[in-house]
N, C-alpha and C positions, 0 to 999 in steps of 0.2 A: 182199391187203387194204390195202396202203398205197395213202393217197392219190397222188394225178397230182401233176407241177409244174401250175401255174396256168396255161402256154400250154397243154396238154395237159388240163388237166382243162375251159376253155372248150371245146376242141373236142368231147370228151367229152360233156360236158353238151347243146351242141349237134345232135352226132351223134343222140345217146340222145334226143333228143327224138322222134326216129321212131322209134325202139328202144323207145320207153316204161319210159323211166325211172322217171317216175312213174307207173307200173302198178302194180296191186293185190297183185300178188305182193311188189313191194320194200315195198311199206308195211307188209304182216303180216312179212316181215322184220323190218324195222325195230320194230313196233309190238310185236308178240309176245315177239320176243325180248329188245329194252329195257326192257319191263316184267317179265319174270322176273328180270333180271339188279336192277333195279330193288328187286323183290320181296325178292330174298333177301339183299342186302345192305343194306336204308335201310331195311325197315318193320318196326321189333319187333315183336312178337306173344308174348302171354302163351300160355306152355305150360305145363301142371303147376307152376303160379306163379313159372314163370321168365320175366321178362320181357325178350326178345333179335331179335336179328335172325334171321330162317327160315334162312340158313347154320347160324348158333351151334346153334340147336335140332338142326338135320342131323347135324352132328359127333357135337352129342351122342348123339344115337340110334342113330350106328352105333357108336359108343363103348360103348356101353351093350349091345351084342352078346357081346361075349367080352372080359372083361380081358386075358386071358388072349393070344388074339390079336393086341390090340391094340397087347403090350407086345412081341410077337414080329417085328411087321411094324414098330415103331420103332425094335429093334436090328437088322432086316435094313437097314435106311434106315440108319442111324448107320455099320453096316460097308461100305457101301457108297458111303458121304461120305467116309471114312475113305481108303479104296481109290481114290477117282476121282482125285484128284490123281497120286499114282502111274500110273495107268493113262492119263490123258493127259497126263502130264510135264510138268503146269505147276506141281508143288512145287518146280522149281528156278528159275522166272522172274524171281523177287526173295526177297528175303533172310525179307520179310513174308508172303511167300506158302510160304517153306520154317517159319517160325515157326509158320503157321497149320496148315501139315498135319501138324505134329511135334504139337500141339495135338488136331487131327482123331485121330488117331492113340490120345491118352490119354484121348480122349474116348470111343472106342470100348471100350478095355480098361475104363474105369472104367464103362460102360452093361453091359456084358458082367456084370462083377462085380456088379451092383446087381441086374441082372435075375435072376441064379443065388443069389443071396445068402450072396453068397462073399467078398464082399468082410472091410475090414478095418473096427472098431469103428468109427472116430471115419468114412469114407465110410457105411456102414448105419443112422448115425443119421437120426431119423425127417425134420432139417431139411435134412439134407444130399444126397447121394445119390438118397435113392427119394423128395424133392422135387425132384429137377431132370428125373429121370427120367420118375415118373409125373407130374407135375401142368405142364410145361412142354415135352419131348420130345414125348408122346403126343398133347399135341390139336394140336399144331401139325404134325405129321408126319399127322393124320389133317385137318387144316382146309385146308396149301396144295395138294394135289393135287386133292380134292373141290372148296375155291374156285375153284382155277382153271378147274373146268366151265362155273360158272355167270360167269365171270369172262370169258370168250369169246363168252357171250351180251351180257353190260353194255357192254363198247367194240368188240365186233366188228361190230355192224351199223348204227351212224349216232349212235347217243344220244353219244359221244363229242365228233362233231364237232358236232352240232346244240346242245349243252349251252355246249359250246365259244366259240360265237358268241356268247352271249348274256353269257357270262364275259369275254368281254376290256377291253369298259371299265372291270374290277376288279379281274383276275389281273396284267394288263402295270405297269399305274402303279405298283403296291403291292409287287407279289412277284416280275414282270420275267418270268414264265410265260405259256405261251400258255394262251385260257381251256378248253381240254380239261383243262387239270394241274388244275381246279376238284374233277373227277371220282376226282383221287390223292389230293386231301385230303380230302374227305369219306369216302371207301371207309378211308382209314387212321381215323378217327378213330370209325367207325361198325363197320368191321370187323378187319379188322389189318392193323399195318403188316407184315405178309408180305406179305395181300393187295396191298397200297398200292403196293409194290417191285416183288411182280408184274407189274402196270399199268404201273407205269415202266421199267421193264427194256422190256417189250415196245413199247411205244411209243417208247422209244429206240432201239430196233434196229429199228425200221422208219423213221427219219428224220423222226420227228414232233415230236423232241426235239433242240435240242442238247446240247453236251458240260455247257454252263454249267446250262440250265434241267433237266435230268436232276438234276445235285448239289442245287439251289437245292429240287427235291420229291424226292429222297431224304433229303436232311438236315435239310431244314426243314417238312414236311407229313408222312411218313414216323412220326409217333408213337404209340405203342400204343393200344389201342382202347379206347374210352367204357364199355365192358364190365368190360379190367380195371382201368380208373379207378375202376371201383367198389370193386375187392380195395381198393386201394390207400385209398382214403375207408373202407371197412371197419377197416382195419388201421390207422389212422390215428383213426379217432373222428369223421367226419369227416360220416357221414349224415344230420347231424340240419341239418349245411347245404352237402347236396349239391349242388342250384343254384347257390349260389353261388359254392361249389369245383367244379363244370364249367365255368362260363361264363369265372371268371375264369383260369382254368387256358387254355380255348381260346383266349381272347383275348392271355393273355400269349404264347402259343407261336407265332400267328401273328404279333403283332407284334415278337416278337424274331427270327422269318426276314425280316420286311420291312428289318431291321438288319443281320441279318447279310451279306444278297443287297448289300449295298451297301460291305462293306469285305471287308481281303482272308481269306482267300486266295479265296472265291469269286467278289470285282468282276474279280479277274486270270483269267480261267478262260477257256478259247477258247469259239469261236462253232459250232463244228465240228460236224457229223452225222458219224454212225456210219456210212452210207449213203454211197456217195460225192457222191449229189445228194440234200441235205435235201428235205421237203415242210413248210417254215414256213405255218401259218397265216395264210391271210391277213385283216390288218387291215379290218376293217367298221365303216362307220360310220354309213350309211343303208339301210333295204331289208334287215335286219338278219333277218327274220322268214323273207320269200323264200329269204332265202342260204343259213341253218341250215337250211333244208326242200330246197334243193336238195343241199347239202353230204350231208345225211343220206340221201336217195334215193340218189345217187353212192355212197356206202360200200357201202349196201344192195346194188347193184347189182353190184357190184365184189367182193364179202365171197367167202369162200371156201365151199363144202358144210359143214354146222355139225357132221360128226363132223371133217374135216380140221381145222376152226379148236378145237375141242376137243380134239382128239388133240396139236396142238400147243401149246396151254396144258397141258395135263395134265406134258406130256413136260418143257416149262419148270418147271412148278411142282412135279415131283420131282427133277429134280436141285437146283433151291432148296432142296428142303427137306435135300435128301442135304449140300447144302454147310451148310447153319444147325446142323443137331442135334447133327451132335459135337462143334462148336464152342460150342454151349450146354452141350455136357456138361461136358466140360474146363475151359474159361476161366469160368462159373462156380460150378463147385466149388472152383478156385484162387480166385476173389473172395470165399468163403465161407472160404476157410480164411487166407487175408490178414487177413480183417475180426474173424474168431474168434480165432484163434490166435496172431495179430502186432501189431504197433504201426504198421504201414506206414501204414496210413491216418490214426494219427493224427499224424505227420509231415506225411501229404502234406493235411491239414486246413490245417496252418499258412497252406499257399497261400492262401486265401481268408477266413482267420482275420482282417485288416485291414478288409476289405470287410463282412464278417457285423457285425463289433462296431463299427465307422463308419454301419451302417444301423440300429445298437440290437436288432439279434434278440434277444430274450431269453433263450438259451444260444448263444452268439456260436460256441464250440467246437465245442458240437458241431453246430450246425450247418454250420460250415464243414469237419468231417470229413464228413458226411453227403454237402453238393454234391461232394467228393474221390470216395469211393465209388461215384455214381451212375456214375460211368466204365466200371465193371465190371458195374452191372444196377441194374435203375430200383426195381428193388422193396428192394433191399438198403439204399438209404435212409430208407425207411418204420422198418424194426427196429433202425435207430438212434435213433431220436428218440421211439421208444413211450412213455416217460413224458416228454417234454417240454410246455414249455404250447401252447397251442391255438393261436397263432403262431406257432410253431415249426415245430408238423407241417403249420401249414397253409400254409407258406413251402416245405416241401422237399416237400410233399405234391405243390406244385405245379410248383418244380423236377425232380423224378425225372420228369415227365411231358413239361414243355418243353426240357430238355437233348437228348431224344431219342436219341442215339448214346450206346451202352452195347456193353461186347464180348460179355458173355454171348450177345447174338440178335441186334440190330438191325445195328451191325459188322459179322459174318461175313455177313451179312445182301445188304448194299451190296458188300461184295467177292466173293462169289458172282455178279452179276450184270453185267452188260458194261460198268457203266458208271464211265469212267475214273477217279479217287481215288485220292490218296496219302496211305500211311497217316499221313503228317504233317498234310493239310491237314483228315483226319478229326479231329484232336486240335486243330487249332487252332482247328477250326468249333465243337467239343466245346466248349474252353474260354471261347470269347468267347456261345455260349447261357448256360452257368454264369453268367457275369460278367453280362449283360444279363437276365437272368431274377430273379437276386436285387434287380439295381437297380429294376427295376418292380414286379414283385410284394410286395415287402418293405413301400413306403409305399401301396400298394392293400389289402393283410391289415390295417393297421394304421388303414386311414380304413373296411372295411366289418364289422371285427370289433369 
């Protein structure tokens, strides 16, 4: 499936013009398959008054077979995330990778107990445990393996690069991406950012990506889905002006990546493919129509048998999901019981405590515990500010969203997948979204509220 270098793909192109490239066959590739993939991830469709995307409906419906099940096949996944480090010996590779599988590890003991209901009081309360279990293990252990079907339809046969083309007078200037990465943000922000990492992970390891533009759309495009924006606008009071808590939310989050893509640690970041010869996109600036039609015939042509390229998303998006779940279990039930039970956060609030009350939030504290917090999970923000005023929540409403990196999921998330990250420069990308998401959003809530 990966494309040609560009001497190699003229020939190609040329060759295949006796080959018929452009035959009828590569077009219902292309055509067929781009719009299912199209389908089930970008078109909501109201079902029994859910209005989602036809992935979400799916989940749900096979969800809706057996709880019972459901909850069986997410602690076989949990003990099986738990286990993989052990069984290919990368728990001792770094000190962070031995921290994460001692974590995997409590994650599975503490999934075991919740599922048996064995565990102890303060785990078996109803916000605790069999919330992390049931309402965040389970649909995500049953959405990235089922996405990744349909997920091998969306960039496996051309709509990738064809999309691509048409993105780069907008992706290169702004966000320093090639314009196929158009296709990571929208799938994150429309589906999830599992799906979103899926798409990046694979497209990095096939040298479509480099080492820099891989971090630049896992860390910065990579943010949870418009779906559970809504929990969060829910939980927050927040639906009666949900337009304008999407649009502004979107816009702050992309423009605090076009900030961040430009200092460090991510401007110092190499240029390197995973591949030992990248396949960089190339630059188009006329004839922009032809290219993307040839581009996309070429993939089509080139693509693998659609169980092969299926069987190989499948196989990537359950060990994703094997590396994410016990690590959701673990780290945060510990974010829940730091937040509950200790003062840690409101320490580590201090940090931003200057910034919050130099911008006027109207509870300066807690709002600067709140941005502390999101570190650990984007929603654990929201249930601190429940009774704050309607600035407040509508300021962190829309930081837990543009921070993006949180440990509970999105974290083990990016360290699950090939693409290179130290857990330092994850923290330092963490803190400088924080810092640039309060300074924009704070005088935007403040001129449309």
């Amino acid at each position: 499936m990966n494309s040609l270098p560009e001497s190699l793909e003229n020939h190609q192109v040329s060759f295949n013009g006796q080959q018929k490239i452009y035959s009828f066959p590569n077009f219902i590739k292309f055509f067929f398959f781009s719009t299912i993939g199209i389908f089930m991830f970008f078109i909501p469709i109201n079902i029994n008054d859910k209005n989602s995307i036809p992935l979400d409906h799916l989940v749900t419906w096979i969800r809706s077979f057996s709880n019972t099940a459901n909850a069986y096949y997410a602690m076989i996944l949990v003990v099986l995330g738990a286990a993989y480090p052990f069984y290919k010996k990368t728990w001792r590779k770094s000190k962070v990778e031995m921290v994460l599988s001692a974590f995997k590890v409590l994650g599975a003991i503490a999934a075991f107990l919740v599922l048996f209901e064995i565990g102890p009081a303060w785990l078996m309360a109803e916000d605790m445990g069999p919330y992390w279990y049931y309402k965040l293990l389970i649909p995500i252990g049953v959405l990235v393996p089922i996405g990744a079907i349909f997920l091998a339809m969306l960039v496996g046969y051309g709509l990738l690069e064809f999309i691509g083309i048409f993105m780069q007078p907008i992706m290169r200037p702004i966000w320093r991406t090639p314009g196929r990465s158009a296709i990571d943000a929208v799938a994150s922000f429309v589906g999830s950012y599992s799906i979103g990492l899926l798409i990046t992970n694979r497209i990095y390891k096939e040298g479509k990506y480099t080492k820099k533009e891989a971090v630049i759309i896992a860390t910065g495009f990579s943010t949870v889905s418009a779906t559970f924006m809504i929990v969060v606008a829910n939980t927050l009071d927040l639906m009666h002006i949900w337009n304008l808590y999407f649009w502004l939310t979107f816009l702050v989050t992309f423009v605090v990546t076009a900030i961040t893509v430009r200092i460090w640690p991510i401007n110092k970041m190499s240029d390197e493919y995973y591949t030992e010869e990248g396949y960089p996109e190339e630059i188009i600036k006329e004839n922009r129509v032809k290219y993307a039609w040839e581009q996309a015939m070429l993939t089509a042509h080139n693509a693998p048998k659609l169980k092969t390229n299926i069987y190989e998303n499948v196989k990537d998006g359950l060990v994703m999901a094997m590396g994410i779940l016990p690590s959701i279990m673990s780290i945060g039930l510990f974010g829940l019981i730091l937040a509950n039970y200790t003062p840690v956060f409101d320490f580590l609030g201090y940090i931003f405590y200057p910034l919050t009350w130099i911008l006027q939030i109207p509870e300066p504290l807690l709002a600067a515990k709140a941005a502390a917090i999101n570190l650990i999970d984007m929603f654990l923000p929201s249930l601190v500010v429940l009774e704050a005023s309607l600035e407040t929540r509508f300021i962190i409403g829309s930081l837990s969203i543009s921070t993006i990196l949180f440990f509970s999921a999105l974290i083990p998330c990016i360290l699950s997948t090939e693409i290179p990250i130290k857990m330092t420069h994850i923290l330092a990308i963490w803190f400088w979204r924080t810092i640039l998401t309060l300074i924009i959003v704070t005088p935007l809530v403040f001129l449309f509220l």
